[in-house]
C-alpha positions in Angstrom: 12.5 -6.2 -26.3 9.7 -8.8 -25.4 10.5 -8.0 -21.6 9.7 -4.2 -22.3 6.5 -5.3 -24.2 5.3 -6.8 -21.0 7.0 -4.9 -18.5 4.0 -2.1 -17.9 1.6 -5.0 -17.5 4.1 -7.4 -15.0 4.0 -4.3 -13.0 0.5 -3.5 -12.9 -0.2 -6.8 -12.1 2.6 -6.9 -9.3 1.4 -3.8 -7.9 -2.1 -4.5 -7.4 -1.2 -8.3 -6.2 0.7 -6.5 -3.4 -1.3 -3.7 -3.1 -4.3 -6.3 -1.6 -1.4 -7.7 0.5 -1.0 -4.1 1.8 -4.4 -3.7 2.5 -4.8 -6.9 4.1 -2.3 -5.8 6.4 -3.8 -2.2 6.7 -7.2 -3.1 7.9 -5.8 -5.6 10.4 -3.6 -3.3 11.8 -6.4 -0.6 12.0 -9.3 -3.3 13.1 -11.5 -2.5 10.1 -13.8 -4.8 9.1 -14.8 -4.9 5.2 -17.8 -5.9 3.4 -18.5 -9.6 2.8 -17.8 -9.0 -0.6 -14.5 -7.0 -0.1 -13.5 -9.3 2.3 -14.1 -12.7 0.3 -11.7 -10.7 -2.5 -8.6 -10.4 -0.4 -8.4 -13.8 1.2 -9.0 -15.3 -2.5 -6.3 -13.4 -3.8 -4.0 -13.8 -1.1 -4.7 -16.4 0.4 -2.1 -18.9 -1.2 1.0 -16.3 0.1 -0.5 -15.6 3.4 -1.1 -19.1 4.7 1.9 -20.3 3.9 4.1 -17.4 5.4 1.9 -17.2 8.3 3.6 -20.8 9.6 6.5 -19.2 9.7 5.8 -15.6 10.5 3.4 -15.2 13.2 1.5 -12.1 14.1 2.6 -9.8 16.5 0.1 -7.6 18.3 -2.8 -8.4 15.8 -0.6 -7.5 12.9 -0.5 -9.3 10.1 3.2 -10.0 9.5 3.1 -12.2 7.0 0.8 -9.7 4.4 3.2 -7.5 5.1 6.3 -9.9 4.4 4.6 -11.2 1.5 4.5 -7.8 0.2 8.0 -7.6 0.5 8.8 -11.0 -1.3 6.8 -9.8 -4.6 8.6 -6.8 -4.5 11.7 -8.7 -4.2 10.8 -11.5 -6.8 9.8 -8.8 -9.3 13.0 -6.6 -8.8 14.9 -9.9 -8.9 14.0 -11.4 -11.9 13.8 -8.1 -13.9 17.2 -7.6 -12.9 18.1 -11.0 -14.3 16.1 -11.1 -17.0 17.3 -7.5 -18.6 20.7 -7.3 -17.1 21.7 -10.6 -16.2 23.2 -9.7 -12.6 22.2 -9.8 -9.1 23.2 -7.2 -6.6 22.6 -7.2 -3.0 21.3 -3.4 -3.1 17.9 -5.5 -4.2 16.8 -6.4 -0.9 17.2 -2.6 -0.3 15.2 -1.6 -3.6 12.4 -3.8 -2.7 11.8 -2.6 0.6 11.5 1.2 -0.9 9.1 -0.3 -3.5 7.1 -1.5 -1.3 7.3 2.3 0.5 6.3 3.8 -3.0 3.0 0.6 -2.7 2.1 2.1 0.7 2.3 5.9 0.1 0.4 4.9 -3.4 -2.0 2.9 -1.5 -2.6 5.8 1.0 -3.2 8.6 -1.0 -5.4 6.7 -3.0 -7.4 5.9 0.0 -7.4 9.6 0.8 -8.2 10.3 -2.6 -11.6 7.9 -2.4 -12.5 9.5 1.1 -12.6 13.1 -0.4 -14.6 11.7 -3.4 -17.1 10.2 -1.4 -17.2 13.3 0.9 -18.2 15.4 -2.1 -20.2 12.9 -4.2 -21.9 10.6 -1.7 -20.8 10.6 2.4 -23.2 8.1 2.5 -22.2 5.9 0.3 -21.7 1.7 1.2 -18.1 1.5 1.0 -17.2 5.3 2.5 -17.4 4.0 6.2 -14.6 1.7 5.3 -12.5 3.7 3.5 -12.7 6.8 6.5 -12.1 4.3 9.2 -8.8 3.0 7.3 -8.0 6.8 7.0 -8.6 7.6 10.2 -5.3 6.9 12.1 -3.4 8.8 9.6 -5.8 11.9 9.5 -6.6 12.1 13.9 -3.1 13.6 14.7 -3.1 15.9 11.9 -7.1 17.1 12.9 -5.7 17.6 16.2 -3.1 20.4 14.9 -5.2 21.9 12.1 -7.9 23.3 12.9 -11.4 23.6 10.5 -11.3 26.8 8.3 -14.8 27.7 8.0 -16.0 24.3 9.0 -13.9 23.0 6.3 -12.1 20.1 6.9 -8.2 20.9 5.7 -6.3 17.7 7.4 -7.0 15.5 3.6 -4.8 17.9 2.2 -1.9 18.4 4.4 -2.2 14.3 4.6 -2.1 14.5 0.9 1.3 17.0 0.9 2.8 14.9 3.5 2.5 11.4 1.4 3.8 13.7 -1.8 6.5 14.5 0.4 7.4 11.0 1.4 6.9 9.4 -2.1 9.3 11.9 -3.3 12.1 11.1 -0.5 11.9 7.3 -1.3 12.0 8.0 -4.9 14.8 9.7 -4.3 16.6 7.1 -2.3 16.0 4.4 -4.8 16.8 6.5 -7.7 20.6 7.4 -5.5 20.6 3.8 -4.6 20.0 4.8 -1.0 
């Protein structure tokens, strides 16, 4: 009963840890550079897990492997010990289950990027953090500007993005609801 108490706020809180993992990971990949401030954030947060894994997991190709891994571990600790915890078992489908949690992170983390970029496209284009946010958008909306074209000089690729991370969150919930 105390587990269930807690259980919406353990998740938050494992979420957004590995949500900044994700993002770590993210703007390394795509070469974005944050704000100081931003910046400073992550590495505080993350900084204990990263450096660590990073001894042991190298990057590859300016990735950051070990974010990424690290992602994977909380997903893995948190689907491990609730397991435990409420039904007192371990199964091996877990290291499955935390890989399509952290799927569900990503496509979260993704649309909610794409869900700040068409914010600050109505509200304020210019405003400090929107170059960020586009440029860590970009790679995922270029292919999709190069097949749909503008509609009136509207921009439509935010929304087919936005329909094609639905799409994907609903396939991995599927697979972890089926158990793959």
């Amino acid at each position: 009963m105390l587990l269930s108490l807690f259980s919406p706020v353990i998740d938050a809180v494992v979420g957004l840890f590995a949500g900044v993992l994700l993002l770590r990971f993210w703007m390394q990949a795509v070469r974005v550079r944050p704000p100081q401030s931003i910046a400073e954030f992550i590495f505080f947060v993350t900084d204990w897990m990263v450096k660590p894994l990073r001894m042991v997991i190298p990057g590859v190709g300016g990735l950051d492997l070990a974010s990424l891994v690290g992602s994977y571990l909380v997903a893995l600790i948190s689907l491990t010990l609730r397991l435990w915890l409420v039904d007192g078992y371990f199964s091996v489908a877990i290291f499955v289950l935390a890989l399509l949690m952290v799927l569900q992170w990503v496509i979260y983390g993704l649309t909610a990027l794409l869900v700040i970029e068409v914010i600050f496209s109505w509200v304020n284009p210019n405003a400090p953090l929107a170059p960020l946010v586009r440029a860590l958008n970009m790679p995922l909306l270029r292919p999709i500007r190069r097949f749909v074209p503008l509609l009136g000089g509207m921009d439509l690729s935010p929304m087919v993005l936005f329909l094609l991370l639905q799409f994907a969150g609903k396939m991995v919930l599927m697979a972890s609801i089926t158990g793959m």
